[in-house]
N, C-alpha and C positions, 0 to 999 in steps of 0.2 A: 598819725598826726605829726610827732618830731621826725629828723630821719636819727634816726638810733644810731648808723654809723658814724655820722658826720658828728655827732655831741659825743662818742665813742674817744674819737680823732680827736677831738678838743681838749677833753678830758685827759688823754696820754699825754700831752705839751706839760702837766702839773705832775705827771706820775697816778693821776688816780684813775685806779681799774676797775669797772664795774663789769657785773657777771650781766647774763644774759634777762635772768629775771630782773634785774636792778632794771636795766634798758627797758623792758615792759614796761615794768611798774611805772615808770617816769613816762613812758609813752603813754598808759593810761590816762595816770594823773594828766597829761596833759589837754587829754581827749576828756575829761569831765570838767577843767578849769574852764575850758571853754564851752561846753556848755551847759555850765552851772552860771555861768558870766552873763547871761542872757537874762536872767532873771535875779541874780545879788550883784551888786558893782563887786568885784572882787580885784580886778586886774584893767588897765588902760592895754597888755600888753596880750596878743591872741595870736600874735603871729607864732609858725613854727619853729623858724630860727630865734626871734627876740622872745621865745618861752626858754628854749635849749641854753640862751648866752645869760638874759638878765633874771632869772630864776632860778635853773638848774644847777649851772656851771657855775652860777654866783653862788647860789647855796654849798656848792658840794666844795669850793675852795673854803668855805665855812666848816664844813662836815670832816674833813679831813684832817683840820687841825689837832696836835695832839694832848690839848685842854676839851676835846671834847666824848666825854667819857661818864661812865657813871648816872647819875638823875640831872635831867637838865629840863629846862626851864623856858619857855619861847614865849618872848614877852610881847603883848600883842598880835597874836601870830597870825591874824589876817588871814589869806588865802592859803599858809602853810609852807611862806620862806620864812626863816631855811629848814625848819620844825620839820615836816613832813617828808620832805628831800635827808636829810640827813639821816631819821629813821631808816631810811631807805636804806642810803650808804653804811648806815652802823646798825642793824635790827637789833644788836644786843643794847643799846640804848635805852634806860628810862627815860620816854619824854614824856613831857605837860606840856599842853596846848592850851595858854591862858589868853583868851579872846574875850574883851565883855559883850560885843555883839553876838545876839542869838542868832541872826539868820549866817552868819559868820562860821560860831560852831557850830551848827548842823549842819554846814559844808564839810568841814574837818571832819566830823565825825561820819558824815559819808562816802569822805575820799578813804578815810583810814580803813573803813570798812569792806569798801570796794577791792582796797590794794591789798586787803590780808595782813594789815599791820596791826602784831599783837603787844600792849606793857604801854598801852595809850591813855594819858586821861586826858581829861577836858576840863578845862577849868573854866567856864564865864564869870570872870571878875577883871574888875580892874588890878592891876598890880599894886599898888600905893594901897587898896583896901584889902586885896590878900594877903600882904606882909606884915596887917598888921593881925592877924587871924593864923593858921594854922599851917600858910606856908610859909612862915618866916622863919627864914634861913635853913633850909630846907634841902637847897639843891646844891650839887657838887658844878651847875653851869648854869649860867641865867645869858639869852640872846635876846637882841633885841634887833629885826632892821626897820629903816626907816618910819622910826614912833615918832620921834622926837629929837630933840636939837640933844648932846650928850649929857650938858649938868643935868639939865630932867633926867635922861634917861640912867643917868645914877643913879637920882633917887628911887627912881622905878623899879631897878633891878637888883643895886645892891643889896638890899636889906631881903631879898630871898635868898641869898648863895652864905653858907657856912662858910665858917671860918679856913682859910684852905682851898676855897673852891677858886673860881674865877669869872666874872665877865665879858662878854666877848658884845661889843657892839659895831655892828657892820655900817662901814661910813660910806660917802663918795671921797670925791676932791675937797671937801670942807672939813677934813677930818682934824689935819692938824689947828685950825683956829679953834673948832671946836673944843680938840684938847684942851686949850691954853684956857679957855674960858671955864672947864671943868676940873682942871686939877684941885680948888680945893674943896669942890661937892665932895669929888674921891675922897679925900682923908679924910674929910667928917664922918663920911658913911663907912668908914672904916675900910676902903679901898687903899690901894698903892699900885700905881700904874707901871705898866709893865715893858712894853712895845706894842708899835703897829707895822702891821706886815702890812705891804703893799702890795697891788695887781692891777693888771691893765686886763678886761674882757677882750675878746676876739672884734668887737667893735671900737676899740678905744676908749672907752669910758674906764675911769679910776676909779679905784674901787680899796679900802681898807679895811680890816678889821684891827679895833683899838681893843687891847689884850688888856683887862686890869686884875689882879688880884687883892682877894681877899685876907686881907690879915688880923682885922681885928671885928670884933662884933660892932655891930650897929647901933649905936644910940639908940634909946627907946625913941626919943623925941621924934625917931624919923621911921618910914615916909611922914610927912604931912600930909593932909589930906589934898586931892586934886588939883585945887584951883588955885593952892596957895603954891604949889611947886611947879605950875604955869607961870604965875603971874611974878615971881619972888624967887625964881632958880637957887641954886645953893651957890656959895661964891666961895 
């Protein structure tokens, strides 16, 4: 499906090496996205290069960072960027796979399956009602790509990562306005921002992740529920 070489190749430009089985795996995975895609909307993206650049290679510049360790947390996790790719990259990883669409996780859970990926759960819930139940604050990493605009996706995610931990949310080229408009969700939710590392894909498309850490526990008061931290973001 992918050429294994050539994302191989890509991959070396960043420093990261994957083994032989990693390359399957991602070859796989790639060969059931697409045809899992036939029948759940899962991806607009089927090609084999634009799987290799804006999945793979986007994920694994994800995966490689050195905040990502320990139980972590993939909020929304959709088709399984960067959740599933990253397992890949790091098997010793606890992840959760929090999707509230069911036909969603029963993809995840039969990629993970497929690929021999073991230390998986599944969460179908929203984030904003899981945090306020038994995953709050919980994870040593909470990811989020493209959910939401970032003060949302504050709310989303902070209040699952312990005190210590950190958030990682993957931006485009909107990342820093975004920022500006989320710095003060962050401190409410008891965030403090960190850096964003920046990258260019092999396509040119910009691509960020905004680094926040965790310093202090989260208001009870927060998440709110759905519709109010849609309509009413945190300021």
């Amino acid at each position: 499906m992918i050429d294994k070489n050539r994302l191989a190749e890509k991959c070396s430009t960043w420093n990261i090496a994957l083994t032989g089985r990693q390359l399957d795996q991602l070859d796989r995975y790639a060969e059931l996205l697409v045809s899992y895609n036939q029948k759940v909307n899962l991806t607009a993206i089927t090609d084999p290069e634009g799987i290799e650049d804006k999945h793979f290679l986007d994920s694994l510049l994800f995966a490689c960072q050195p905040e990502v360790a320990g139980r972590m947390v993939d909020v929304g996790a959709g088709a399984g960027f960067p959740g599933i790719v990253t397992k890949i990259y790091k098997p010793e990883l606890a992840l959760t796979l929090m999707e509230p669409t069911g036909k969603r996780v029963e993809f995840l859970r039969y990629v993970c399956g497929q690929l021999g990926l073991e230390g998986v759960e599944f969460a179908k819930e929203r984030a904003e009602e899981a945090a306020r139940k038994t995953w709050r604050e919980q994870f040593d990493l909470a990811s989020a790509r493209a959910v939401a605009a970032l003060p949302v996706l504050a709310e989303y995610c902070l209040p699952l990562v312990r005190v210590g931990g950190a958030f990682i949310a993957m931006k485009g080229a909107s990342a820093a306005e975004e920022l500006e408009a989320a710095q003060g969700a962050i401190r409410r939710l008891g965030g403090r921002y960190s850096q964003t590392r920046a990258f260019h894909l092999p396509g040119g498309d910009a691509r960020s992740l905004v680094v926040v850490q965790k310093i202090s526990q989260t208001p009870t008061a927060y998440p709110r529920n759905g519709g109010k931290i849609a309509k009413a973001p945190l300021k």
